[in-house]
BAVEX-453237 format. One record per residue (C-alpha): residue in three letters; chain; y, x, z. Coordinates in steps of 0.1 Angstrom, whole numbers, padded with zeros to 4 digits. Layout:
BEGIN
  rest  kette  north   east     up
   Ala      A      Y      X      Z
...
% end
This chain:
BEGIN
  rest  kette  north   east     up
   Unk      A   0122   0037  -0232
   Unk      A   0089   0033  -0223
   Unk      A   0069   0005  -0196
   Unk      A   0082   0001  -0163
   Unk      A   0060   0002  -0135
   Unk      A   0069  -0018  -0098
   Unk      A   0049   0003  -0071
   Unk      A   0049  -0012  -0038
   Unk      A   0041   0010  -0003
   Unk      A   0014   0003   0024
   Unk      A   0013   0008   0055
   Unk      A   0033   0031   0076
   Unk      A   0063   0021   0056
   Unk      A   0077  -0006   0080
   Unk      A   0106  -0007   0101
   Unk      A   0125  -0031   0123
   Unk      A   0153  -0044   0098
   Unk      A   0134  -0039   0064
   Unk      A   0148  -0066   0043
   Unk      A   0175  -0082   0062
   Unk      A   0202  -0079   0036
   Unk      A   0182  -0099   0006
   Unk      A   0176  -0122   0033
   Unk      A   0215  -0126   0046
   Unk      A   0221  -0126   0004
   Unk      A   0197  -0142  -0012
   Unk      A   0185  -0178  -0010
   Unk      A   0150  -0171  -0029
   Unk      A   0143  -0142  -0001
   Unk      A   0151  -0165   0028
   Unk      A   0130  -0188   0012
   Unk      A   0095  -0163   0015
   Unk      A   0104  -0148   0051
   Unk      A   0105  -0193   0060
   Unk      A   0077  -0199   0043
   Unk      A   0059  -0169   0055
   Unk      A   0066  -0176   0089
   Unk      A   0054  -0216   0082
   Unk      A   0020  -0201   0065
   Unk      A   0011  -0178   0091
   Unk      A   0025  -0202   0124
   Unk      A   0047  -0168   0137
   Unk      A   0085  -0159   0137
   Unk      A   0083  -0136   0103
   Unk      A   0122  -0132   0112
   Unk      A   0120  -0118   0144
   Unk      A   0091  -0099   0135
   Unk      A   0108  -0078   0101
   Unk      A   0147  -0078   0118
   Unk      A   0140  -0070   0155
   Unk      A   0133  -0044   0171
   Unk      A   0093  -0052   0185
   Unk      A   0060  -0034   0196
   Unk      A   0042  -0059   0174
   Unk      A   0053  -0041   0140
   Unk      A   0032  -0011   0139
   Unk      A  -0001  -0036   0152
   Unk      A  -0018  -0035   0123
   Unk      A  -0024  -0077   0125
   Unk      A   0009  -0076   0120
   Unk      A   0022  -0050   0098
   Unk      A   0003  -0061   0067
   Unk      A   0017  -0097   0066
   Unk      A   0051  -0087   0074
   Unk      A   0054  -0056   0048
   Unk      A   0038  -0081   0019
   Unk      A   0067  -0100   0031
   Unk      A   0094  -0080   0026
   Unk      A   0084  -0065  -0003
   Unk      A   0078  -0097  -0023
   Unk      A   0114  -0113  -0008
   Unk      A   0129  -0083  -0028
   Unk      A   0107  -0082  -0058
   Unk      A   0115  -0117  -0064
   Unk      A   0154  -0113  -0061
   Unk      A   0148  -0078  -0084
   Unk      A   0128  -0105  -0109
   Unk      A   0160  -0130  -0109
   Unk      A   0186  -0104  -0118
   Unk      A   0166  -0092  -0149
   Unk      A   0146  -0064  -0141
   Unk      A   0104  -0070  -0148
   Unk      A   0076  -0046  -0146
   Unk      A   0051  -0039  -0177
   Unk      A   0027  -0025  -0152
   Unk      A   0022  -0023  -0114
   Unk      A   0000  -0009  -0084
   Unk      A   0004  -0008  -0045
   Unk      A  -0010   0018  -0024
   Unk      A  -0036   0005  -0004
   Unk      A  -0020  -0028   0015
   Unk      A   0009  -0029  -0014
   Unk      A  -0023  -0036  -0038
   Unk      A  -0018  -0073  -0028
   Unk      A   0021  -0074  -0037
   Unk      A   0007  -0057  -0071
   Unk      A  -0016  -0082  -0077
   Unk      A   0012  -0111  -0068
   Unk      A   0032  -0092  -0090
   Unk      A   0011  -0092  -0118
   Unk      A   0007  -0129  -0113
   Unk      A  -0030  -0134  -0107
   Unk      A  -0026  -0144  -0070
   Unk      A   0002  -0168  -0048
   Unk      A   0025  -0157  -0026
   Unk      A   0012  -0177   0002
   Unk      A  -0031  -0163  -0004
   Unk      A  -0016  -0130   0000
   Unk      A   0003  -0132   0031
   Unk      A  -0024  -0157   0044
   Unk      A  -0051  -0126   0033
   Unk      A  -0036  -0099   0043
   Unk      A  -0028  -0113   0080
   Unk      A  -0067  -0116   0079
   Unk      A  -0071  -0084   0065
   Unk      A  -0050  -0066   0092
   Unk      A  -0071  -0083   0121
   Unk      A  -0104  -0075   0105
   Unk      A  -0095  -0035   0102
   Unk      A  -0088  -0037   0142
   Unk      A  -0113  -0051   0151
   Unk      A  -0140  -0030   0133
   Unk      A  -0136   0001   0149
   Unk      A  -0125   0000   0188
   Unk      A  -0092   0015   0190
   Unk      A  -0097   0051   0201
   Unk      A  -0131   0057   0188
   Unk      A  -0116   0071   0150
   Unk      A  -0083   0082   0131
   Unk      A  -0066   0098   0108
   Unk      A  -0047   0128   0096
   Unk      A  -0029   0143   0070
   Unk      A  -0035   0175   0055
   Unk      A  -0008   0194   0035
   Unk      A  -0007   0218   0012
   Unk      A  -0047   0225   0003
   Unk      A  -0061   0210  -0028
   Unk      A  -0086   0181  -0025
   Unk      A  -0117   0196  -0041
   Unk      A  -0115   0225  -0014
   Unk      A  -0110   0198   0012
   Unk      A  -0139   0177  -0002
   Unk      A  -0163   0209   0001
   Unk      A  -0153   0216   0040
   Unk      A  -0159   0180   0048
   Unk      A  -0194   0178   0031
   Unk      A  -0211   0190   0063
   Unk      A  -0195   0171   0089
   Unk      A  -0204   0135   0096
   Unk      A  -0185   0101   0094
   Unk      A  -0153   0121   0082
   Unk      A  -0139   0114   0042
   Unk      A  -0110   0115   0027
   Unk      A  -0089   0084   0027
   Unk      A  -0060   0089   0005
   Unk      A  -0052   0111  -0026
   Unk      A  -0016   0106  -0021
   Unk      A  -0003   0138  -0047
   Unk      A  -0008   0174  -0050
   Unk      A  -0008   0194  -0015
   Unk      A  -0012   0155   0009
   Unk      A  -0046   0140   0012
   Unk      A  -0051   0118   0042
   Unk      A  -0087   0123   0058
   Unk      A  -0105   0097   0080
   Unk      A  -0132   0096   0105
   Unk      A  -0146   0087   0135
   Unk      A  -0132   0106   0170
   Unk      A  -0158   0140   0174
   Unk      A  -0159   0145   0137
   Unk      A  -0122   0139   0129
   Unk      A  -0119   0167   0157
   Unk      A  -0141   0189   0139
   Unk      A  -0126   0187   0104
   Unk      A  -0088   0191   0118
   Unk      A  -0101   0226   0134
   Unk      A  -0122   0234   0100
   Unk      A  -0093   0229   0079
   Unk      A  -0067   0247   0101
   Unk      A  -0089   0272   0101
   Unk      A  -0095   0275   0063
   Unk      A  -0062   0275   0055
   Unk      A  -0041   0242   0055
   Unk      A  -0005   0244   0056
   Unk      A  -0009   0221   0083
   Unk      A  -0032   0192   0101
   Unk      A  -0011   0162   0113
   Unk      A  -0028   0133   0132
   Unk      A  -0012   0098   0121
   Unk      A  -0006   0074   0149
   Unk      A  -0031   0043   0134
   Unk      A  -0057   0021   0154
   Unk      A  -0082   0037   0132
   Unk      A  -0104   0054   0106
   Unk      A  -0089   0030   0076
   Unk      A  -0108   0034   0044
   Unk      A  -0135   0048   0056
   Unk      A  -0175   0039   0056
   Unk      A  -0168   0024   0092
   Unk      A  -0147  -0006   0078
   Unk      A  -0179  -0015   0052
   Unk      A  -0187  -0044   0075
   Unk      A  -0149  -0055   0075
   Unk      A  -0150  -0056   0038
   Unk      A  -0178  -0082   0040
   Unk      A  -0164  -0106   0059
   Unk      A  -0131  -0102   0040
   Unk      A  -0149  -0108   0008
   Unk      A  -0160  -0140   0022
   Unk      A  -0122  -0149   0034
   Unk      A  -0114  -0141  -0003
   Unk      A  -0138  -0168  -0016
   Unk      A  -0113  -0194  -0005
   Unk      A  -0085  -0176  -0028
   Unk      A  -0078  -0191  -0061
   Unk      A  -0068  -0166  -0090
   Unk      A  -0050  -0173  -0121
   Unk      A  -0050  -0149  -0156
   Unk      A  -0029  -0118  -0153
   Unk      A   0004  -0120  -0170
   Unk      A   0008  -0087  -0167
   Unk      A  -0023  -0053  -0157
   Unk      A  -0022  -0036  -0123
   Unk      A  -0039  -0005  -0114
   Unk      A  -0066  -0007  -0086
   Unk      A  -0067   0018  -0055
   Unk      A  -0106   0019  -0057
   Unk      A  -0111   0034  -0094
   Unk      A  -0074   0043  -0106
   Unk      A  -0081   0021  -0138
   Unk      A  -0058  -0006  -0150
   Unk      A  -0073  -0045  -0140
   Unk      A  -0066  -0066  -0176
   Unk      A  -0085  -0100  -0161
   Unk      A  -0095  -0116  -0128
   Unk      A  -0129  -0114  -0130
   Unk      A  -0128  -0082  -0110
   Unk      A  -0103  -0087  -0083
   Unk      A  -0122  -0102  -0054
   Unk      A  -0148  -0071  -0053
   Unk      A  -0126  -0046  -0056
   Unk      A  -0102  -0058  -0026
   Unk      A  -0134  -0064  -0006
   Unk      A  -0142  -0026  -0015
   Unk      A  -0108  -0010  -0014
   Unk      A  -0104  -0015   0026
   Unk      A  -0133   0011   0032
   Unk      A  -0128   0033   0000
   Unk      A  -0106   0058  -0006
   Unk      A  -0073   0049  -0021
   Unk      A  -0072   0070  -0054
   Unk      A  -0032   0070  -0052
   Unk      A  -0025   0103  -0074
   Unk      A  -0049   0095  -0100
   Unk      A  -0036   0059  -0103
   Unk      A   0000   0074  -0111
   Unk      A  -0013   0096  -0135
   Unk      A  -0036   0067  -0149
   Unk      A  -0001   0042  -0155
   Unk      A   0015   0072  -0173
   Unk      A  -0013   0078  -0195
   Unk      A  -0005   0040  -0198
   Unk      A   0031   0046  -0213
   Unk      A   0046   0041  -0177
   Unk      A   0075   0065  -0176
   Unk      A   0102   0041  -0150
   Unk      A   0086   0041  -0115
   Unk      A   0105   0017  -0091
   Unk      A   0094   0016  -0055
   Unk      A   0101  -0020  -0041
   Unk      A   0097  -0016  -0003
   Unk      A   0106  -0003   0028
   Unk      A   0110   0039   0027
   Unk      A   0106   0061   0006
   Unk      A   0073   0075   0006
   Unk      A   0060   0064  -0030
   Unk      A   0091   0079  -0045
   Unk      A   0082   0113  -0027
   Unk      A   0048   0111  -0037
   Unk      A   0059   0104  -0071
   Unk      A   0080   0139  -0075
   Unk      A   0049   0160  -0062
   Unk      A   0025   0139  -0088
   Unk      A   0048   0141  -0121
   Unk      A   0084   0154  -0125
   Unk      A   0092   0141  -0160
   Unk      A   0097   0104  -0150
   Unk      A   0123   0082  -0141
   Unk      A   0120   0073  -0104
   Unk      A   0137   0047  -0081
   Unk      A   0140   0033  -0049
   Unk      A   0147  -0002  -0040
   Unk      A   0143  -0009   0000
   Unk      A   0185  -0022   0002
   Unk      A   0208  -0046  -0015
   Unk      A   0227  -0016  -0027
   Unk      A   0198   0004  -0037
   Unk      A   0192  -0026  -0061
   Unk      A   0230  -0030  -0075
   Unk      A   0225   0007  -0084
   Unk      A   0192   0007  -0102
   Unk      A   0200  -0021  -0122
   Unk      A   0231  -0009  -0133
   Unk      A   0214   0022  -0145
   Unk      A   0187   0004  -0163
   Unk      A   0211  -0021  -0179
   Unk      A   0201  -0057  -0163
% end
């Protein structure tokens, strides 16, 4: 068998509920949604288990998915199961790097609460977005976007889904050019707006100054990055490239493809959804994946991987 690689989803992802059951089970997962909730002075509860309009607010969403996905990575840990290699697309970077050891539990949440407010506030809310493009390859999409300003690609998610980003008139413009060259289709996402784009630069600077205050410790084990797709071995690194990574493109695709060429062939998601996993049979069908988002999804994968 060869490495194991923990992936971890972003944004999007959420939903009222996620992680309830290794919270009701486990006392090491009710002990990060407390401590959560202590660190960031909100009801992390309420906020993951009820139904609430706050979720999907970015401010929000960030803390509480880093939540949940660390409450079940650390009961996955205890029951035997540890990665040789991880990455997290886009906001799951942070869980990746918690992960790999390099950064505590309570700097990430703390961060990433920051994080989410500083992405709302650099664009007014209406004034950019988003949108998916299916089934046209990214080099064509790359040419037809050349000519139209503040609009870039945000995500290489796999083969036939890139996620393009923008500001309002020239997301407009791109969504028509692209219908009308061919895309299997041109969906608008419902996000407060043009994430990991050149319009979030500024909101990079002042999150590389928030970052300052975070201590790092050495890796115990590499992740791969979002902004370059390459594997991180020390800390030395880490503070730039999170700075960077909130208005770069998130090089999702390639960073698969870069943790196979790594020896990764065991992907499991650890998250809400199921998104990485879908991703993961459009990038490469020859390995192993899983999904962990239940209690029961966990009992199953560990049985078949013998821990």
């Amino acid at each position: 068998m060869g490495k194991i690689a923990f992936v971890f989803p972003g944004q999007g992802a959420q939903k009222a509920g996620m992680g309830l059951d290794f919270y009701k089970e486990y006392p090491s997962a009710r002990e990060i949604y407390e401590k959560a909730g202590a660190w960031l002075g909100m009801d992390v509860k309420e906020l993951c288990f009820e139904e609430n309009d706050r979720l999907n607010q970015t401010q929000y969403t960030q803390a509480a998915m880093v939540t949940t996905s660390m409450a079940m990575e650390r009961v996955i840990e205890e029951r035997g199961l540890h990665a040789d290699i991880t990455a997290g697309l886009s906001l799951g970077e942070y869980c990746a790097i918690v992960t790999a050891g390099a950064m505590s539990l309570r700097d990430a949440i703390v961060t990433v609460r920051k994080r989410g407010l500083l992405m709302e506030e650099a664009v007014p809310a209406g004034q950019g977005g988003m949108a998916a493009v299916l089934g046209m390859e990214a080099d064509v999409i790359e040419r037809i976007l050349e000519p139209i300003a503040q609009v870039s690609i945000a995500n290489y998610n796999c083969p036939g889904q890139i996620v393009i980003t923008g500001m309002r008139q020239g997301l407009d413009a791109a969504m028509d050019a692209l219908k009308g060259a061919g895309a299997k289709r041109v969906i608008e996402l419902t996000v407060s707006g043009p994430f990991h784009s050149e319009m979030l630069s500024e909101a990079g600077n002042r999150l590389a100054a928030e970052l300052e205050y975070v201590e790092l410790k050495a890796l115990n084990i590499p992740y791969v990055t979002n902004v370059t797709a390459e594997t991180v071995k020390d800390t030395a690194p880490i503070k730039e490239l999170l700075a960077r990574q909130i208005a770069s493109p998130v090089r999702w695709q390639q960073s698969v493809e870069h943790m196979i060429a790594e020896g990764a062939d065991t992907f499991v998601e650890i998250g809400p959804g199921r998104t990485l996993t879908g991703f993961m049979k459009k990038i490469n069908r020859d390995v192993t994946v899983y999904n962990i988002e239940t209690v029961a999804d966990m009992n199953e994968v560990l049985s078949k991987l013998g821990c």
